[in-house]
C-alpha positions in Angstrom: 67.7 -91.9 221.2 71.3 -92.5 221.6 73.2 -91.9 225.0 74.1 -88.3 225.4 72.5 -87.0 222.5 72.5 -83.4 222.2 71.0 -80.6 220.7 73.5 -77.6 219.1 70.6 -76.1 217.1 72.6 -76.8 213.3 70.0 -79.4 212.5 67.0 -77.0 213.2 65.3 -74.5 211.1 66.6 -70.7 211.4 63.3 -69.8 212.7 62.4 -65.8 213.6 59.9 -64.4 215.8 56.9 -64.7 213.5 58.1 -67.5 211.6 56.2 -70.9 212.9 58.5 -73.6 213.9 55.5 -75.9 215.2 52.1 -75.2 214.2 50.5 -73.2 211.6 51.8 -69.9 210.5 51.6 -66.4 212.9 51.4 -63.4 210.5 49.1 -61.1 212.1 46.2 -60.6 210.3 45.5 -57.2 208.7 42.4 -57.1 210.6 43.6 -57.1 213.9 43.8 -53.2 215.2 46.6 -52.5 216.6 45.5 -52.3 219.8 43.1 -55.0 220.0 40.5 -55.4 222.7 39.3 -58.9 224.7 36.3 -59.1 226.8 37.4 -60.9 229.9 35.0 -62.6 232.6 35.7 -59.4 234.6 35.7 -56.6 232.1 37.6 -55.2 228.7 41.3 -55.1 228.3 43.0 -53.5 226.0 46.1 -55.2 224.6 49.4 -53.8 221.7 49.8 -56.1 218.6 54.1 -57.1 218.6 55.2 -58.6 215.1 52.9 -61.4 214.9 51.6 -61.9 218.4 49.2 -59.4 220.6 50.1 -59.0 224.3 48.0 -58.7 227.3 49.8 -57.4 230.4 49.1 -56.8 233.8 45.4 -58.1 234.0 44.1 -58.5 237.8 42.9 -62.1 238.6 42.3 -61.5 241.9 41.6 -58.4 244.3 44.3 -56.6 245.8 45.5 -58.7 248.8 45.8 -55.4 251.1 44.5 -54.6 254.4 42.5 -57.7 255.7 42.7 -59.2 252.3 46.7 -59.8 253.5 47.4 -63.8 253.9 44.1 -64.6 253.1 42.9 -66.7 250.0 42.8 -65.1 246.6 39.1 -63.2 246.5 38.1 -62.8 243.1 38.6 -59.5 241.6 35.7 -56.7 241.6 35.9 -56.0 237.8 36.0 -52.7 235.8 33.6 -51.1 233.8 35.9 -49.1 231.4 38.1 -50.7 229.0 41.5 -51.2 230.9 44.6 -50.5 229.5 46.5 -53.6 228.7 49.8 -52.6 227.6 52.4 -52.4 230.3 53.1 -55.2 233.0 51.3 -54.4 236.9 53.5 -54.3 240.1 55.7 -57.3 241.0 54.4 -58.7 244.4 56.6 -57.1 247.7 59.8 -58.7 248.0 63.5 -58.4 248.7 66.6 -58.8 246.1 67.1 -61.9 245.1 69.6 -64.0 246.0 70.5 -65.1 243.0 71.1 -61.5 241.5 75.0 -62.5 241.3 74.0 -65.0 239.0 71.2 -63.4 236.9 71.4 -59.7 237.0 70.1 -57.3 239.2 66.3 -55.9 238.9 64.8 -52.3 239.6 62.3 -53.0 242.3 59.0 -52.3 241.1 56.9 -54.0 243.4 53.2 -52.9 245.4 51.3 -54.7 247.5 48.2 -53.2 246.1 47.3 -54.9 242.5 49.8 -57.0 242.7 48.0 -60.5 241.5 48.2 -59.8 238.1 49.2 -61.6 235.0 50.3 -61.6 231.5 49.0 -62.7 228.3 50.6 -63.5 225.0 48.5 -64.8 222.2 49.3 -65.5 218.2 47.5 -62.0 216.9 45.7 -63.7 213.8 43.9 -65.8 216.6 41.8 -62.1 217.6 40.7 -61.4 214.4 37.2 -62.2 213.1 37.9 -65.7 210.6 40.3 -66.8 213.2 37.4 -67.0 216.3 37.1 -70.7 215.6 40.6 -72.0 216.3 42.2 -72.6 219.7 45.4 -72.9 220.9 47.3 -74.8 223.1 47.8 -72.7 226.5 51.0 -72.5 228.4 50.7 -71.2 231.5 53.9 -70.5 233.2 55.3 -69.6 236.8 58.5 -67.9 238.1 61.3 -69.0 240.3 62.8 -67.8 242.9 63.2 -69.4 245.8 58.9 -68.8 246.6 61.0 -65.5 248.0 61.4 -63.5 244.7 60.5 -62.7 241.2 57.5 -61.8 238.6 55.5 -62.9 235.9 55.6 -59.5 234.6 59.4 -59.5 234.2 60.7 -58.9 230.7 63.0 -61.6 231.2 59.6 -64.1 231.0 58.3 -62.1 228.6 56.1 -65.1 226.5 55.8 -63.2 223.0 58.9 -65.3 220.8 57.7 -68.4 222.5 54.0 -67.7 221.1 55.1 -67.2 218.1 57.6 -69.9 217.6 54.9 -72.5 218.7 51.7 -70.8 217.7 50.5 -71.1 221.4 49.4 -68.5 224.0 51.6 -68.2 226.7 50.6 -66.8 230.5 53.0 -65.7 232.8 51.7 -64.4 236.4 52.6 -63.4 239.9 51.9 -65.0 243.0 52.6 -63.8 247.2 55.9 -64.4 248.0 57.8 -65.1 251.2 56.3 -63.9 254.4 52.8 -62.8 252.2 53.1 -65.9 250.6 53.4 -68.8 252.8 53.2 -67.1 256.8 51.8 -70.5 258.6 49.3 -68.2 261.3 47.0 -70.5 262.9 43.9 -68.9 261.3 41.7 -70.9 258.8 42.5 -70.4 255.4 46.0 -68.7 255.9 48.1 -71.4 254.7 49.7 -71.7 251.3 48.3 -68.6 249.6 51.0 -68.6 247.4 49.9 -71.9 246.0 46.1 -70.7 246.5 46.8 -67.9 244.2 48.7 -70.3 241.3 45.7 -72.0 241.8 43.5 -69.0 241.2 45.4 -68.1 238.1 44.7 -71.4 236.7 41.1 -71.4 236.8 41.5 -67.5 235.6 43.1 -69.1 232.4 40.2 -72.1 232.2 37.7 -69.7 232.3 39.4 -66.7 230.3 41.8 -68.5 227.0 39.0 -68.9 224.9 38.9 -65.0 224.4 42.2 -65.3 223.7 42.1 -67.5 221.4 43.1 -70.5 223.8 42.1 -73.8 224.5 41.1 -74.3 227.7 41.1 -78.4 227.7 45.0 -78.1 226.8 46.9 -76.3 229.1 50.2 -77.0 229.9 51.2 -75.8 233.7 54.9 -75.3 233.6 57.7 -73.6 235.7 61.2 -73.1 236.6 62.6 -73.9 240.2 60.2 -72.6 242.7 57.8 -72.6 239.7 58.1 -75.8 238.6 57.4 -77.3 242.6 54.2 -75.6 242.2 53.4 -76.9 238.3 53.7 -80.5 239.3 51.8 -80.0 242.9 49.0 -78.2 240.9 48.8 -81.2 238.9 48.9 -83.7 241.5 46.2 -82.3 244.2 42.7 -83.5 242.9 41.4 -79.4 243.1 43.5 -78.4 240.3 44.2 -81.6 238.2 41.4 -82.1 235.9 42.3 -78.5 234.5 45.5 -79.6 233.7 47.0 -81.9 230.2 50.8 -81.6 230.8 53.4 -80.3 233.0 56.5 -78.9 232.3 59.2 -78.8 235.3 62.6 -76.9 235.0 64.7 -77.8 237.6 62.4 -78.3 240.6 64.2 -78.7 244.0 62.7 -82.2 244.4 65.3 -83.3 246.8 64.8 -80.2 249.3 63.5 -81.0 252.9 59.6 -80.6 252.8 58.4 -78.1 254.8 56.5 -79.6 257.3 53.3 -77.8 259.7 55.6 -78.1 262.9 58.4 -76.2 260.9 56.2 -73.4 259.0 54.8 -72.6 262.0 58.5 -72.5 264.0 59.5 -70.0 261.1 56.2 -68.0 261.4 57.0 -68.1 265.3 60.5 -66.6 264.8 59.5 -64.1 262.9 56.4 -63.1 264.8 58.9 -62.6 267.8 61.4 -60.5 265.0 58.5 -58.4 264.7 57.6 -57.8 268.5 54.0 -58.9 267.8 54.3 -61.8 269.7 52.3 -60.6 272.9 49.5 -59.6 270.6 45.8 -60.6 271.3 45.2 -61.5 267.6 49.3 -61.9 265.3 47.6 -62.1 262.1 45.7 -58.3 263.0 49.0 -56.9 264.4 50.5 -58.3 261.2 47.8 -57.0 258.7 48.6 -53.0 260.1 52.7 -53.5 259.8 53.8 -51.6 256.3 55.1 -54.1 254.4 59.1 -53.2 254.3 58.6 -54.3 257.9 57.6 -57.6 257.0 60.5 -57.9 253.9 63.3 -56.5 256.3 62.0 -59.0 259.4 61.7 -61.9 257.1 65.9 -60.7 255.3 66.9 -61.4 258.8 65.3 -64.8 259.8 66.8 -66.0 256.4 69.9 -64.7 257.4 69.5 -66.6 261.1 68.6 -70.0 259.6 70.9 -70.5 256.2 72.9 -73.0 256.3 75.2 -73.8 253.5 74.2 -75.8 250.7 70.5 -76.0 251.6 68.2 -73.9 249.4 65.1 -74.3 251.3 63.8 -70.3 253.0 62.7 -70.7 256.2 58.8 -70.4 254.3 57.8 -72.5 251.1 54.7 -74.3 250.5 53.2 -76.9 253.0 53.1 -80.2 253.2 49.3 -81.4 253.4 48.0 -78.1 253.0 45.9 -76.4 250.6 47.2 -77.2 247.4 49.8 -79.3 248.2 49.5 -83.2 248.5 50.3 -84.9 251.2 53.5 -86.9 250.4 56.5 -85.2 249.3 56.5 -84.6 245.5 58.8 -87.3 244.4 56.7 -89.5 246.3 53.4 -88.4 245.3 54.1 -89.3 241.5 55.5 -92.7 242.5 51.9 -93.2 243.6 50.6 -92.6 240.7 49.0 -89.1 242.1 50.0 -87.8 238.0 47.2 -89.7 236.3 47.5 -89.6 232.7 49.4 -86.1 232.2 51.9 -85.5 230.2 55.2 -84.4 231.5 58.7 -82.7 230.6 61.2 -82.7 232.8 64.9 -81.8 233.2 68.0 -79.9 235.0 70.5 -77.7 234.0 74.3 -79.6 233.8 75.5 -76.9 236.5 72.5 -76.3 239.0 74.2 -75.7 242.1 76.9 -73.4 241.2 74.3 -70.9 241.4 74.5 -70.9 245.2 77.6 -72.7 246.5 80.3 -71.5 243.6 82.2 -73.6 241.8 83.9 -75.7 244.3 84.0 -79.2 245.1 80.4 -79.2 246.3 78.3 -78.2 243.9 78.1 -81.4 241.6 77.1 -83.5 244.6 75.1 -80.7 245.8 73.6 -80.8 242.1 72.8 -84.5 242.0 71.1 -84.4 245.4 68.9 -81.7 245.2 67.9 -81.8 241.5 69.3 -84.4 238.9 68.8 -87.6 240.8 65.1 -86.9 242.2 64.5 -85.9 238.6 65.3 -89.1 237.1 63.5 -90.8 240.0 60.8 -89.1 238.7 60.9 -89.7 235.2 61.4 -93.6 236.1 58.6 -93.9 238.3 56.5 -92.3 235.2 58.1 -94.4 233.1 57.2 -97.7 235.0 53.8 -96.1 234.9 53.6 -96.3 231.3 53.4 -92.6 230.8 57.4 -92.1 230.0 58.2 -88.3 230.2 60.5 -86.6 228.2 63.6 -85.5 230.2 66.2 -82.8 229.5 69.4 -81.4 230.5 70.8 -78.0 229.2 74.5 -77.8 229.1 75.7 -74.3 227.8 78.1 -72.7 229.2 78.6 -69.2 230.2 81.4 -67.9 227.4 82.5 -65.3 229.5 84.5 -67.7 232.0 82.4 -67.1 235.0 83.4 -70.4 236.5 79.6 -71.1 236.8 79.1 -73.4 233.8 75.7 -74.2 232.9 74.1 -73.0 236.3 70.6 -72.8 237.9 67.7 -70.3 235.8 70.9 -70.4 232.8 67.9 -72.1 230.7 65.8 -69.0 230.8 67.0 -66.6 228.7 66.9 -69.4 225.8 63.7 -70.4 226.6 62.1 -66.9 225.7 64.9 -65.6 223.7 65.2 -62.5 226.1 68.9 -62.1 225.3 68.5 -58.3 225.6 66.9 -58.7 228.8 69.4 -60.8 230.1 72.6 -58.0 228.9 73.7 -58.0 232.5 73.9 -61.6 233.7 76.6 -63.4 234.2 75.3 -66.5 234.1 74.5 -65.8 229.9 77.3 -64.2 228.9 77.6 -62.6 225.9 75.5 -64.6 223.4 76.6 -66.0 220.0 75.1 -66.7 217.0 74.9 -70.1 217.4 73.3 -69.2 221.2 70.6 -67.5 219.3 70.0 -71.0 217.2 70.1 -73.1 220.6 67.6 -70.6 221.9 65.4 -71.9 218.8 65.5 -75.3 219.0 65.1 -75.2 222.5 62.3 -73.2 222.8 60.5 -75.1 219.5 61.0 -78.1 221.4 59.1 -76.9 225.1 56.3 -75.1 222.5 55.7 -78.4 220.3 55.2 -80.1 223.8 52.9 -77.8 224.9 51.2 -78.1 221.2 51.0 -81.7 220.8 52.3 -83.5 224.0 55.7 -84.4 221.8 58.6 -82.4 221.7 59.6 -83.2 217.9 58.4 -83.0 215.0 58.9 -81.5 211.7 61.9 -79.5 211.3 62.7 -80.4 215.3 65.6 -82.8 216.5 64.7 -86.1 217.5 64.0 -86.8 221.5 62.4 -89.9 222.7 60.8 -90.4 225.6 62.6 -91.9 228.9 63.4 -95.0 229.3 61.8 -96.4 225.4 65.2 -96.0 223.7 68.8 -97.5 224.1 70.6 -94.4 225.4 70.1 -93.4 228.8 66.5 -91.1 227.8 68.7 -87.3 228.5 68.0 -85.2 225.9 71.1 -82.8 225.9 70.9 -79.1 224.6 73.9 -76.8 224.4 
């Protein structure tokens, strides 16, 4: 590819929600009902056909993480007997605001503790009918940002319908403990990571569960954005969760962020043990199980608070180095040893990132380069050199509205599922244009014909060749 090339979406097909860009056509098929039912390994769910795809929301994967059940290990779920309604999305997992709501708009907290390890399914709807029950599609499976502090898979912003369409994929979205319920470092076996132990869990869910769905369970495609992308590419370089895996897709992973180390987690865990008055308590993890939750949120608000320092992103609780599902090295390092195998990967930043959390001063382009865009092309070089070149993006639309953030951190998203609507209130997207909404298509048929076929071209898609085989410098620039 040439240096710089970018994407503005003329040279791609108009495409629509049920109009197939990669793939073969998604017009539902008349016999689909409209409210279609799939036998899980747990029990029934009952799903709602939308234009051409059927969705799936808010299907457990795990038991409720309550009582003792709270920073342990996913347990698997109990099952249900009846037929389970599928239509509407389960709780987000306990959390504060996010810190990025500025940036990205605000959300109506709608969180529980209880059924909160749920997740979402979207699958072409021609796939559930009768003559379709032989073909299976490639599977994206897809996590959240947010700092491993906030956000949901059930979300509308993430909702995975246009993408299943656009690519004739199914597309999984799904929640995982956050902050102090997520990655609390208490010396008690099995405590560590459960954040990272529930991705996991969701990911052998999927394995054992997109067939139903008309999925392909020896193609899935683990992908993310931010925090989300961190745990896409550790899933796929521990030797627990690889084999499951074909491709990666990583959205601006924080590669250049301090590791969190076991001396530091368990520092953090210390602090906010004491911020909780447990400290002199026979047994932390019991006194910590009976606190209501706010407690835990407002505690874990102020040790955030007490440790920021400007222009570091890392909360004072993320996943673990060494622990469960997490190798060893630091990410960057773990690919340069090869720790990827042979899977496929996409990779790329947003022009802007930093913005997002240090404004538009002097800063944030260093900030930027440091923390995302250098470590990323370190990455794609070392996969390169390995003879499995990636395919590497940056997104470069800017906000029209003159928010001073340019293209900033998560602006990617609403283009990637084409949740304009969802994103009305966000600075960071503006008021979209027509020629947004024909970005949003080229961009999204590009991440779904990766997912498809391992390429992100193809027929009716721009050009975009791998790093480091072409003449340019291997950026493949959209907006």
């Amino acid at each position: 590819m040439t240096d710089g090339a970018r994407t503005d979406g003329a040279a791609v097909g108009e495409a629509t929600v049920g109009e197939a860009t990669v793939g073969e056509a998604t017009a539902p098929a008349a016999a689909v009902e409209d409210r279609p039912v799939v036998t899980t390994d747990r029990g029934r769910v009952r799903g709602v056909v939308e234009g051409a795809v059927a969705a799936f929301r808010g299907i457990p994967y795990a038991a409720s993480p309550v009582g003792k059940l709270r920073f342990a290990p996913p347990r698997p779920h109990e099952g249900w007997s009846e037929t389970r309604d599928a239509a509407r999305s389960g709780p987000s997992v306990p959390q504060n605001a996010s810190r990025l709501e500025a940036v990205m708009g605000k959300r109506v907290p709608n969180w529980a503790e209880a059924d909160s390890l749920n997740l979402n399914v979207w699958t072409p709807a021609r796939l559930l009918s009768e003559s379709e029950r032989d073909g299976r599609r490639p599977v994206l499976l897809w996590f959240h940002g947010g700092g491993f502090t906030s956000g949901s898979g059930g979300w509308d912003w993430y909702d995975g319908g246009r993408l299943a369409a656009l690519g004739d994929i199914v597309v999984v979205t799904a929640n995982y403990r956050l902050g102090p319920l997520g990655y609390l470092h208490l010396p008690e076996p099995g405590t560590d990571n459960v954040g990272v132990r529930d991705q996991a869990a969701v990911l052998r869910w999927v394995h054992a569960n997109a067939e139903a769905f008309g999925g392909d369970p020896g193609a899935i495609t683990v992908g993310g954005q931010s925090a989300g992308a961190y745990a896409s590419l550790a899933l796929a370089l521990v030797p627990e969760t690889r084999p499951l895996i074909r491709r990666v897709i990583a959205q601006s992973g924080p590669w250049g962020m301090e590791p969190q180390d076991p001396d530091k987690a368990r520092d953090h865990t210390a602090a906010l043990v004491r911020l909780l008055g447990v400290d002199s308590a026979p047994n932390p993890g019991d006194a910590l199980r009976e606190l209501p939750v706010e407690r835990l949120l407002a505690a874990y608000a102020q040790l955030s608070a007490d440790l920021a320092v400007s222009g570091h992103i890392d909360p004072p609780l993320f996943p673990v180095l060494g622990g469960a599902g997490m190798p060893s090295s630091p990410l960057p390092q773990a690919v340069a040893n090869g720790d990827l195998g042979e899977t496929g990967l996409l990779i790329g930043t947003v022009k802007d990132e930093m913005t997002a959390f240090v404004g538009a001063g002097p800063h944030a382009q260093p900030l930027t380069d440091t923390v995302m865009r250098t470590p990323t092309l370190e990455i794609a070089a070392a996969r390169a050199e390995q003879g499995a070149p990636p395919y590497v993006y940056e997104f470069d639309r800017e906000s029209p509205d003159n928010s001073g953030l340019g293209a900033t951190h998560c602006s990617e998203l609403p283009f990637l599922f084409g949740t304009f609507d969802a994103f009305a209130a966000s600075p960071m997207l503006g008021h979209p244009t027509p020629s947004d909404r024909t970005l949003s298509t080229a961009f999204a048929s590009a991440f779904a014909a990766f997912v498809a076929t391992g390429s992100p071209t193809g027929e009716g898609l721009a050009p975009w060749e791998a790093y480091g085989t072409g003449e340019g410098d291997g950026v493949k620039r959209f907006g």
